[in-house]
C-alpha positions, 0 to 999 in steps of 0.5 A: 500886076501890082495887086498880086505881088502885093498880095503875095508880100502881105502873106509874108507880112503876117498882118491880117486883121479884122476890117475897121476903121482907121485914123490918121495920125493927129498933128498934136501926137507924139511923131515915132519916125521909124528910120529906113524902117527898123535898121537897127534890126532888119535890114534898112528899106526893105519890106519886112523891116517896114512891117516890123517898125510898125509892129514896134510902135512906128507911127510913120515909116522914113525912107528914100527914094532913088529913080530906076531907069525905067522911072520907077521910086525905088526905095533906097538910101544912095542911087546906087547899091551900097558896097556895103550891104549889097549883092549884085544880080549874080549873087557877088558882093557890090564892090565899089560906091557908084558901080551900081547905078540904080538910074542905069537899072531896070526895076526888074534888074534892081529886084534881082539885087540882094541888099540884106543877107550881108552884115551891116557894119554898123549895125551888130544885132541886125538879123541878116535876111534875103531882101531886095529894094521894093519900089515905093507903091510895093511899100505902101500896098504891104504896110498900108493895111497894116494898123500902128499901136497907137490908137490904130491909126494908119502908117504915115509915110516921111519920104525923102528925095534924094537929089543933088544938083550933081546928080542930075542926069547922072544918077537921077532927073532933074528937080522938077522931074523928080518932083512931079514923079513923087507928088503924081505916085502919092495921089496915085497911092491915095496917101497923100494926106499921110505923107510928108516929102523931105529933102536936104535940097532946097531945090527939090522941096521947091519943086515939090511945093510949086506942084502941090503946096498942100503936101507936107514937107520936112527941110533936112539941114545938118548944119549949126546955122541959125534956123533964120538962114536955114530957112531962107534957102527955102522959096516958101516956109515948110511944115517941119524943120528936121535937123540932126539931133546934135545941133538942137537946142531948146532955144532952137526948139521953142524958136522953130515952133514959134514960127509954125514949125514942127521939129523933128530931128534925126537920127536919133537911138539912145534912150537916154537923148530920147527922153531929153529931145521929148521933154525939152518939147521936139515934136516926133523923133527918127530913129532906127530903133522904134521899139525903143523909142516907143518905149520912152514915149511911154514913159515920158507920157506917164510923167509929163 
């Protein structure tokens, strides 16, 4: 079952190419996060907006992860459909955050769910278009066969856990459940050694780490605190430290690569703040807007 509608999605993904193979992004190459796909374009978490992030020069595709009632990864942003972008199985616009619970939901019930023929509010040039919330492995078997623009490498994937310790039960398992669901779909997905797991939880990260140290893991932080306290919410030392871009500074930069950290931050879409992040020296950028992105790197790279 899962082949054929992957086969089915791949004839709309109009990506086939000749075999050949594939290599996976190196550590020292520059990083082009697309966010949520290519938000800034189609609609966020959906299949088509994957494939054209690549198409736009993503090396790795950002996206989140809820939990169905029936224990699937279901690839959206909150654990319930967005009021703001989202249609319910009848076709009506989703009226109220939370009225939605996608951990209450089916995957068959949640693919019944239009979250992309709406206008987003905060995206004007975003084409609206009929998609549905893809679980993680629909994701992966579209994009995976699909080759990036730099060098033909394959995609990497930045996959966050959305988890909070409110949530637990409510809209999602707990940390280690949640955890062991991810790290078990990687190994099933064989992308493991292309896949970094993220969070803004310390508790789910821990998780994630006690179940496989070898996987890579981001820590989200939006706060100003020093990087020294950041980390110490953390049982272990992470692979990339991922916070929003405001709060970088190349004091902060050169300090987290000194302790072994890549530096990642979020989210950012003007070309102008691109260019400073990259040579102030961050290691990959997310934005929603890849092909602008891939743009500057361009750039940047004749000139650095």
């Amino acid at each position: 079952m899962r082949i054929a509608f992957a086969a089915s999605l791949l004839l709309l993904a109009c990506t086939e190419q000749e075999p050949k193979e594939m290599l996976t992004v190196s550590p020292e190459a520059f990083d082009i996060q697309g966010h949520r796909g290519s938000r800034g374009h189609l609609p966020e978490n959906s299949i088509p907006g994957f494939i054209l992030a690549l198409e736009q020069g993503a090396t790795t595709l950002e996206l989140d992860l809820v939990v169905s009632a029936d224990s699937q990864l279901v690839v959206n942003h909150e654990p319930w459909l967005n009021p703001e972008i989202c249609k319910t199985p009848a076709g009506e616009p989703v009226r109220e955050e939370g009225e939605w619970n996608l951990y209450r939901m089916p995957m068959e019930q949640i693919r019944a769910c239009d979250c992309g023929s709406r206008a987003h509010p905060s995206f004007q040039t975003q084409k609206q278009m009929p998609v549905n919330r893809p679980a993680l492995w629909e994701v992966v078997q579209v994009t995976d066969h699909m080759r990036t623009r730099r060098d033909s490498i394959k995609p990497s994937y930045n996959i966050e856990i959305k988890f909070r310790d409110e949530g637990v039960n409510t809209y999602h398992p707990d940390a280690e459940t949640f955890a062991r669901l991810v790290v078990d779909e990687l190994n099933a997905l064989d992308i493991k050694e292309r896949a970094t797991i993220q969070s803004f939880s310390a508790k789910a990260l821990d998780a994630v780490n006690a179940l496989d140290p070898d996987i890579s893991t981001a820590w989200l932080v939006e706060d100003d605190a020093p990087l020294g306290e950041q980390l110490k919410k953390l049982s272990f030392t992470p692979d990339i430290y991922s916070p929003y871009h405001q709060i970088l500074s190349t004091e902060r930069i050169a300090e987290a690569h000194e302790k072994g950290l890549r530096v990642i931050p979020w989210t950012v879409n003007e070309k102008e703040r691109m260019s400073e992040l990259i040579r102030w020296g961050v290691d990959g950028i997310i934005s929603d807007y890849p092909d602008s992105l891939w743009e500057v790197v361009m750039k940047e790279e004749k000139t650095l």
